[in-house]
N, C-alpha and C positions, 0 to 999 in steps of 0.2 A: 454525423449520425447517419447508419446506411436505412437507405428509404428501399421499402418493398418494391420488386420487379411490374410492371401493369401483365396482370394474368394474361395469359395467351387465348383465355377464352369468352372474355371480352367481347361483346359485339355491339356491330356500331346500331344506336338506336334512335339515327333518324331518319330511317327508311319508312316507306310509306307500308311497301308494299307487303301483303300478307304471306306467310311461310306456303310452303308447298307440302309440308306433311305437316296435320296435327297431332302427330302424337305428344305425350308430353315431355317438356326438355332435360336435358341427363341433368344430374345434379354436379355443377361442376366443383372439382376441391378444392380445398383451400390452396392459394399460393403459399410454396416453400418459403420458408426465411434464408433471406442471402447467406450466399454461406461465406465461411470468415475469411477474409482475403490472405496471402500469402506474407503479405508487409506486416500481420499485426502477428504473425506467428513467430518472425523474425527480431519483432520488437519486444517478444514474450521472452523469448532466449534472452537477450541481450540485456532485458532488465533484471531478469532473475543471475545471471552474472552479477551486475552490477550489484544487486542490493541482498545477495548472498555473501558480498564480504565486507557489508556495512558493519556488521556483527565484530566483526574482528578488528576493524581499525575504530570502533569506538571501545572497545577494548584497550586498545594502545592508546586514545587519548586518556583513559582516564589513569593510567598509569600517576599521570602528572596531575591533572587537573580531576576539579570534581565532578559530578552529574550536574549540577545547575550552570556552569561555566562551561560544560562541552555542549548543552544541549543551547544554549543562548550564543557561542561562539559556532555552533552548527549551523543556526538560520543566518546568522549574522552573514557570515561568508557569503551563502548561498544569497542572501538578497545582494548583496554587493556584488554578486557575479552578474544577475540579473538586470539590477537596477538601470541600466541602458534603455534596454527594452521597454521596463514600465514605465521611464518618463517619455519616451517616444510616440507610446501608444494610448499611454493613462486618458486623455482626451474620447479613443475611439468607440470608449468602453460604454453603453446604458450604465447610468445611473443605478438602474434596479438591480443591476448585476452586481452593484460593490459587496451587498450584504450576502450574499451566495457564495461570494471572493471570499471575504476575511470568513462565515462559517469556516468555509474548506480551508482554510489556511490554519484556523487557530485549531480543529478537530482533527484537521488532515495532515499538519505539519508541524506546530508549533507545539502543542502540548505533549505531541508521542516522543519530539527530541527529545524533552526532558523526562519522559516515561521509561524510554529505552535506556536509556544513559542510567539511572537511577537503580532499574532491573539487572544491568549488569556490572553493577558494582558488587553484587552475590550469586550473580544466575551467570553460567559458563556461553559464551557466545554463540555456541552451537543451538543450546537450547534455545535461546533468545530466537534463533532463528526457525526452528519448527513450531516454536509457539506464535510466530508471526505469520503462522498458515491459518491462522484463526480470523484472518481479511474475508478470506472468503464465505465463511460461514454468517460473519455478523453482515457484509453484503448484501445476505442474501437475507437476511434476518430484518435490517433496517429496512432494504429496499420493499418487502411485503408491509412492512408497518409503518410503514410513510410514506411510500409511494409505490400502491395498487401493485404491490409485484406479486405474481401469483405464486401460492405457497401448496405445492401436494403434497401428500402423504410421503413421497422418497425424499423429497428436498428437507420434511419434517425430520425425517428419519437422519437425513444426513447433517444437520443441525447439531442433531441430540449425537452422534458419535462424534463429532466432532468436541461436545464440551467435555461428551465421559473422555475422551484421550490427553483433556487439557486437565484433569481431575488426576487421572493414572499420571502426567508428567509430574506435576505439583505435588501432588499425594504422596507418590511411590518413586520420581523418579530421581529425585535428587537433585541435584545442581551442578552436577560433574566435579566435585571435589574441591581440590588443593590446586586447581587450575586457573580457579576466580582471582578477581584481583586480589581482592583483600585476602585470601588463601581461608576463607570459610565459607560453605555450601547453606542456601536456603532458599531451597526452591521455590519458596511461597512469593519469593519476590516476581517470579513468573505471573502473577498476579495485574502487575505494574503494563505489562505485554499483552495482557488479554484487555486492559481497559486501552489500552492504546490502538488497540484491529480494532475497537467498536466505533472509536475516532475513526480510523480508514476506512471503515465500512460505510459509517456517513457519506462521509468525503467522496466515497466513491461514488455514493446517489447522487450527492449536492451537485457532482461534474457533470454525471451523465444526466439529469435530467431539468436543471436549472441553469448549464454552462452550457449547452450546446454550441455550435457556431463560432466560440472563439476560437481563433489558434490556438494552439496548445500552447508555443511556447510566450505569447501576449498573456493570455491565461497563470499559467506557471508566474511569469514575474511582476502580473500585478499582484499575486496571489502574496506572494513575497513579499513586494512593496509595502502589504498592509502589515504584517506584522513583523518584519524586520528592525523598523523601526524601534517598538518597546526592546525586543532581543537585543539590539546593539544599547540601548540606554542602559539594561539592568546590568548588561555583561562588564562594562566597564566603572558603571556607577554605583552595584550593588554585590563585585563579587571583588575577589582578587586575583583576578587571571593575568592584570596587566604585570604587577607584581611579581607573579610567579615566572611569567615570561622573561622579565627580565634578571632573575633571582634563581632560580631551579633550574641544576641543572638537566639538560633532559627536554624540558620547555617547549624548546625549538621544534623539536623532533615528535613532541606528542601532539605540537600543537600540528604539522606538515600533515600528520595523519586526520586531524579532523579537518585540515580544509580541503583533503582529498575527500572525506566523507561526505563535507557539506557541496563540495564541486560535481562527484560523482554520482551521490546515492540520492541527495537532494534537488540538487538546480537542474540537472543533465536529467535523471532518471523522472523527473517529476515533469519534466516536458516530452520525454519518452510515453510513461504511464499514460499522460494526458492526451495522445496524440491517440494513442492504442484504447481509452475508452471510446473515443470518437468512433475508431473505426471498428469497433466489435458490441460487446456491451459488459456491463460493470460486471457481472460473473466470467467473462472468460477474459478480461482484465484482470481481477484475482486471482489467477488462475495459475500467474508465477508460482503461489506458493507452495505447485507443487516439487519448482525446480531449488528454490529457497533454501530449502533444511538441507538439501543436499551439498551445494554448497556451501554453507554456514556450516556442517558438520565435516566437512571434508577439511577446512578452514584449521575448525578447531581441536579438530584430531591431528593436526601438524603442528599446532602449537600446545599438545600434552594433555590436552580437556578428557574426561576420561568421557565414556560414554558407555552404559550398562543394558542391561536386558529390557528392567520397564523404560528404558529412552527407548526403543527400539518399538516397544507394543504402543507407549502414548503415540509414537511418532507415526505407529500404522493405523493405529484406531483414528489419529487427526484427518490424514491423509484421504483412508476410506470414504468419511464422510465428506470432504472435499468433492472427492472423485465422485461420490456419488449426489450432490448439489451438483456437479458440471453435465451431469449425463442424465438427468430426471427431467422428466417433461411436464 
């Protein structure tokens, strides 16, 4: 967590002796807030990359497999990728910290797998992906109503554009068609995506202001470690994925894609994220989402998704109000 500069105007007070002018002393200003270092800008890029084509390879897992099976085989991977780390480290961790861990893991990770997955078995992955710019809004929305974040009139204002643009998408804007898996449009399921950013909006508090201190990537796979475990029991004991693996053709290849998703967009990106709350703070950590739709819709316009006029107005109305949450003081 970056700590304030010691002001420059500072003086040392334990000198005896009395000043040489009395007049009285300037008012000095406030110290700037540090500004955002160059490494978290670099981590900003490279996650909105990464989780700008999550959209599209759970797309391709659910080809084969269903939404409760991609999104249980998603964490699953991902804590087994991890799981090294959190039994190495599981020991270093306060106690007090577990229940801030599994919060952020079951709101930050576990529940949106199977949110997202669920949403685009009818909502075109494009969409899926600028309605996940709605992080930043609910961010900023939790962090004032659970923790003392200050809320002004433009952050209000950018709030509220942001839900009328998720209103115009759902509303007005469709689902991109005959692109979906199942080949039928209903954008309501977009719905599924906005309780899922109220989950990463937690999430994003829970890190920044109850996780401080840990490494990120300690952080990330104990975070894993806690709910990994149910994810792997229901996956294999409550669905038929094993089955299908071994029986469907196709299988093999939808499953490559979600363990790219759980390897990239999950394990790798959620020790990226977590590294870049540390070093900035949970607003301009969300902040990806303005790089997000644009990948996500570049994505899904290569793979045939249609994309119309009100995608285009939800997509700017969401954006705006983003933009204007990052710039309000």
């Amino acid at each position: 967590m970056p700590t304030l500069p010691t002001p420059a105007y500072a003086q040392d007070l334990t000198t005896t002796e009395p000043p040489a002018v009395t007049a009285a002393p300037e008012v000095a200003p406030e110290p700037a807030s540090p500004p955002t270092p160059a490494s978290a800008w670099v981590l900003l890029i490279i996650l909105a990359c990464i989780w700008g084509t999550s959209f599209i390879l759970m797309k391709r897992g659910l080809v084969v497999f269903s939404a409760m099976e991609l999104g249980a085989c998603r964490v699953s991977v991902a804590s087994a990728l991890l799981l090294p780390f959190a039994l190495r480290h599981v020991r270093q961790v306060e106690r007090s910290r577990f229940k801030w861990l599994a919060l952020s893991g079951v709101v930050g990770t576990f529940i949106p797998a199977f949110l997202f997955a669920y949403a685009e078995t009818r909502l075109a992955s494009g969409l899926a992906g600028v309605l996940n710019a709605l992080t930043a809004v609910f961010a900023l929305l939790i962090g004032a109503l659970l923790f003392g974040q200050r809320l002004t009139g433009l952050r209000v204002l950018g709030i509220g554009l942001g839900l009328v643009g998720t209103v115009v998408l759902i509303g007005l804007g469709g689902s991109g068609g005959d692109a979906t898996p199942t080949g039928t449009g209903n954008a309501w399921y977009g719905l599924y995506i906005v309780a899922a950013t109220i989950g990463y909006g937690l999430s994003v508090n829970v890190i920044k202001h109850q996780l401080g201190g840990l490494k990120p990537i300690v952080m990330t796979a104990i975070l894993l470690m806690l709910i990994g475990g149910p994810a792997l029991a229901y996956l294999l004991l409550g669905t038929d994925f094993v089955h299908k693996l071994a029986t469907v053709p196709g299988a093999w290849a939808a499953f490559g894609y979600i363990a790219l998703l759980a390897t990239m967009s999950t394990a790798v990106a959620m020790v990226l994220f977590n590294k870049l709350i540390q070093q900035s703070t949970a607003l301009f950590a969300s902040s990806s989402t303005y790089l997000i739709p644009v990948v996500a819709l570049g994505l899904g316009a290569l793979d045939g998704e249609a994309f119309n006029l009100w995608h285009g107005v939800g997509m700017a109305i969401i954006l705006a109000g983003v933009f204007i949450i990052h710039r309000a003081k």
